[in-house]
C-alpha positions as CSV (number, residue, x, y, z in Angstrom):
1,X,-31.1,-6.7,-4.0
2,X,-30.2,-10.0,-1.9
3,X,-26.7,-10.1,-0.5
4,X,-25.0,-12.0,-3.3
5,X,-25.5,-9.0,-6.0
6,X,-24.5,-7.1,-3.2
7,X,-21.4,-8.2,-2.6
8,X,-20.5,-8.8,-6.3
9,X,-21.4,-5.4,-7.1
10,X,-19.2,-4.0,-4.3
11,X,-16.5,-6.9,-5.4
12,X,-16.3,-4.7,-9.3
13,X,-16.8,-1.7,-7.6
14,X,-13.4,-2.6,-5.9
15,X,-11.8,-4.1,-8.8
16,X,-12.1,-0.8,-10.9
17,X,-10.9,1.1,-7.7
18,X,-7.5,-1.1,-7.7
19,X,-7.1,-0.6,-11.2
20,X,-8.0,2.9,-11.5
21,X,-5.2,3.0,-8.0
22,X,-2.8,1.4,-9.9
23,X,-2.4,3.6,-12.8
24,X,-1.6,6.8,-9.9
25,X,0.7,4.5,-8.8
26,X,2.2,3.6,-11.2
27,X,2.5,7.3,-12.4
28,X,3.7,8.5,-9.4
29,X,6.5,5.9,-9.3
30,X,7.5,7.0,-13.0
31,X,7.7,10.8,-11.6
32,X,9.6,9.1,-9.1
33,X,12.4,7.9,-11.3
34,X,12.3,10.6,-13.5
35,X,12.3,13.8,-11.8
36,X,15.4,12.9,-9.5
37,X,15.2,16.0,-7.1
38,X,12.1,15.6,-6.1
39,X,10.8,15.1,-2.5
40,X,7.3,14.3,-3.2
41,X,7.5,10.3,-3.6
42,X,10.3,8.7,-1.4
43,X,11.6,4.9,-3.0
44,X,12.9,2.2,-0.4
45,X,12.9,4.6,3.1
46,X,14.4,7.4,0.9
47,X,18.0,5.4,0.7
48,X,17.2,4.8,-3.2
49,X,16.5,8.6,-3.4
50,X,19.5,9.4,-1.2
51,X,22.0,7.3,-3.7
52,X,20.6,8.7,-6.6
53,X,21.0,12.5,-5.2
54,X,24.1,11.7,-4.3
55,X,25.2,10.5,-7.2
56,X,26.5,6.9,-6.5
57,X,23.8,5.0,-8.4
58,X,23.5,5.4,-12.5
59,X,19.3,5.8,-13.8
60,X,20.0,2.2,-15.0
61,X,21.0,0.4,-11.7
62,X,18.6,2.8,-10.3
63,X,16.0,0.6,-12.8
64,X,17.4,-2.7,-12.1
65,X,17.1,-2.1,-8.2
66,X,14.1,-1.2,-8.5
67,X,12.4,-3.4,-11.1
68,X,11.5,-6.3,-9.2
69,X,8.8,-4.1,-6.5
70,X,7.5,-2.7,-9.7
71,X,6.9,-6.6,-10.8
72,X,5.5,-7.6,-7.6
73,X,3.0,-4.4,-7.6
74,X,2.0,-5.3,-11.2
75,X,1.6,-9.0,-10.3
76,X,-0.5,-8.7,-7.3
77,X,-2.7,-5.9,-8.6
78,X,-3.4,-8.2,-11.5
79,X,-4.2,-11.0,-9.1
80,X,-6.3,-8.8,-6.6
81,X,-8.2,-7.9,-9.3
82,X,-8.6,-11.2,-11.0
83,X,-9.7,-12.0,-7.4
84,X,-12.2,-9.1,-7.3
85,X,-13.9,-10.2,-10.9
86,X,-14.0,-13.9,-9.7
87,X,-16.8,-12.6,-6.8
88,X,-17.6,-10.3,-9.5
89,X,-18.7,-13.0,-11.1
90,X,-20.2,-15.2,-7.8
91,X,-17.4,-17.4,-7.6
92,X,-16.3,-17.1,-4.1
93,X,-14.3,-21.1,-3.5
94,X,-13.4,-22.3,-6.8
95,X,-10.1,-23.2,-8.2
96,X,-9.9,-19.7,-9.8
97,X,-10.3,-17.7,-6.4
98,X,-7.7,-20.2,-4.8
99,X,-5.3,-19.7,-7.4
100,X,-5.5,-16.1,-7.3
101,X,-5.3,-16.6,-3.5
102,X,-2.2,-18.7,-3.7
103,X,-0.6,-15.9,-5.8
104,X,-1.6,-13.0,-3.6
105,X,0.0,-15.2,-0.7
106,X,3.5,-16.1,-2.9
107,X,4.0,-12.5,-4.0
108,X,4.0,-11.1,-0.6
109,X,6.5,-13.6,0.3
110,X,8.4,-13.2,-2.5
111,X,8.6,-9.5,-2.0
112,X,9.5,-9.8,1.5
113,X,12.4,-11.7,0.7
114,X,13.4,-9.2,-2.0
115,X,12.9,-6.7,1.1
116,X,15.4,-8.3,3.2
117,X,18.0,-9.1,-0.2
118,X,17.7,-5.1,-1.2
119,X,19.8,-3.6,1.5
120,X,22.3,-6.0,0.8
121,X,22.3,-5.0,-3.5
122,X,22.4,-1.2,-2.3
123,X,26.0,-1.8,-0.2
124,X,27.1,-3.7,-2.8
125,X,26.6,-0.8,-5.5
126,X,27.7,2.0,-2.9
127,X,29.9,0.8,-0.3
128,X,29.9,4.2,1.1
129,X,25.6,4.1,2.2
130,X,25.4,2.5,6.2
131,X,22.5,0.5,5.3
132,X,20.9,-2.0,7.4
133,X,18.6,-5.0,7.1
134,X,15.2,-4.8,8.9
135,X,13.5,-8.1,9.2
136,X,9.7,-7.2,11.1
137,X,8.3,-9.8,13.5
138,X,4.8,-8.7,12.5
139,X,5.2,-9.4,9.1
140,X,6.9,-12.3,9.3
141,X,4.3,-13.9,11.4
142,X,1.8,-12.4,8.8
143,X,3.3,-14.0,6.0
144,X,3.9,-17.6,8.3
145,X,-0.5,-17.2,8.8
146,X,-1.1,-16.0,5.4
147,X,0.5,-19.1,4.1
148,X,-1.4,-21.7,6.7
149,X,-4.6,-19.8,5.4
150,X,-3.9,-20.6,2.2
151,X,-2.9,-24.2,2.7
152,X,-5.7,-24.9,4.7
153,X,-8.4,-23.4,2.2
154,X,-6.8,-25.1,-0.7
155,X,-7.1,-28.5,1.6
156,X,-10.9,-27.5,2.2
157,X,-11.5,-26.9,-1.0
158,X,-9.6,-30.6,-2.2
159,X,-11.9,-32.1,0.8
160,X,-14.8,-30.2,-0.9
161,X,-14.6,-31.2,-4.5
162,X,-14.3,-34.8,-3.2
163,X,-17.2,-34.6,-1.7
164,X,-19.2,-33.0,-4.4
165,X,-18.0,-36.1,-6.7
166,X,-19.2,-39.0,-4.5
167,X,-22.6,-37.1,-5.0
């Protein structure tokens, strides 16, 4: 086996790990929002668990708070693994790949700037909750690199499709 099958074979051996990772996930968030006692998976550093206990947040706002990380996790499990068939498949830098790149990149930004908004939607729906906003460095700078990356491979890959036409 040359390297190639190699790393496509290990690239759907992968995908069907994310997926299959997924699906727990996914069920262990739906115990999560329906057995309200429990102390087994915490939501959003435990202060979505600690309103709900408490009583200050209905299973409906509860939802709608939580709703957009569930989109983000569903979005970029469906783009990883998009990702993972395109080497699957051998295509490592083709318009595919990048767009499943650019994706990857967008949802992380998106949810970090959900992350920063969501303390903000908790103290609006209980006033009561001292909640804070935590803005990382390290992620911020990840994000800032993750979207150079990006930019510069889909520049690369412009250069290199030029190229490939003058030929």
């Amino acid at each position: 086996m040359d390297r190639l099958e190699k790393i496509q074979r290990v690239s759907g051996v992968l995908r069907y790990v994310l997926l299959l990772a997924a699906l727990m996930l996914g069920g262990a968030i739906a115990l999560a929002l329906a057995a309200p006692n429990q102390d087994l998976i915490i939501l959003g550093d435990g202060q979505l668990n600690a309103l709900r206990q408490g009583g200050l947040v209905s299973p409906a706002l509860l939802l709608a708070l939580a709703t957009p990380f569930g989109i983000f996790l569903a979005l970029g499990v469906y783009w990883l693994q998009r990702l993972f068939s395109e080497y699957q498949q051998g295509h490592f830098f083709t318009d595919a790949s990048m767009r499943c790149y650019v994706w990857l990149v967008w949802l992380k930004a998106a949810a970090f700037i959900y992350g920063i908004v969501w303390p903000l939607l908790l103290t609006a729906v209980a006033p009561t909750q001292d909640i804070g906003i935590t803005i990382e460095a390290g992620t911020l700078v990840e994000l800032v690199v993750l979207l150079i990356i990006v930019h510069l491979l889909k520049a690369a890959q412009q250069i290199n499709d030029e190229n490939k036409a003058f030929v």
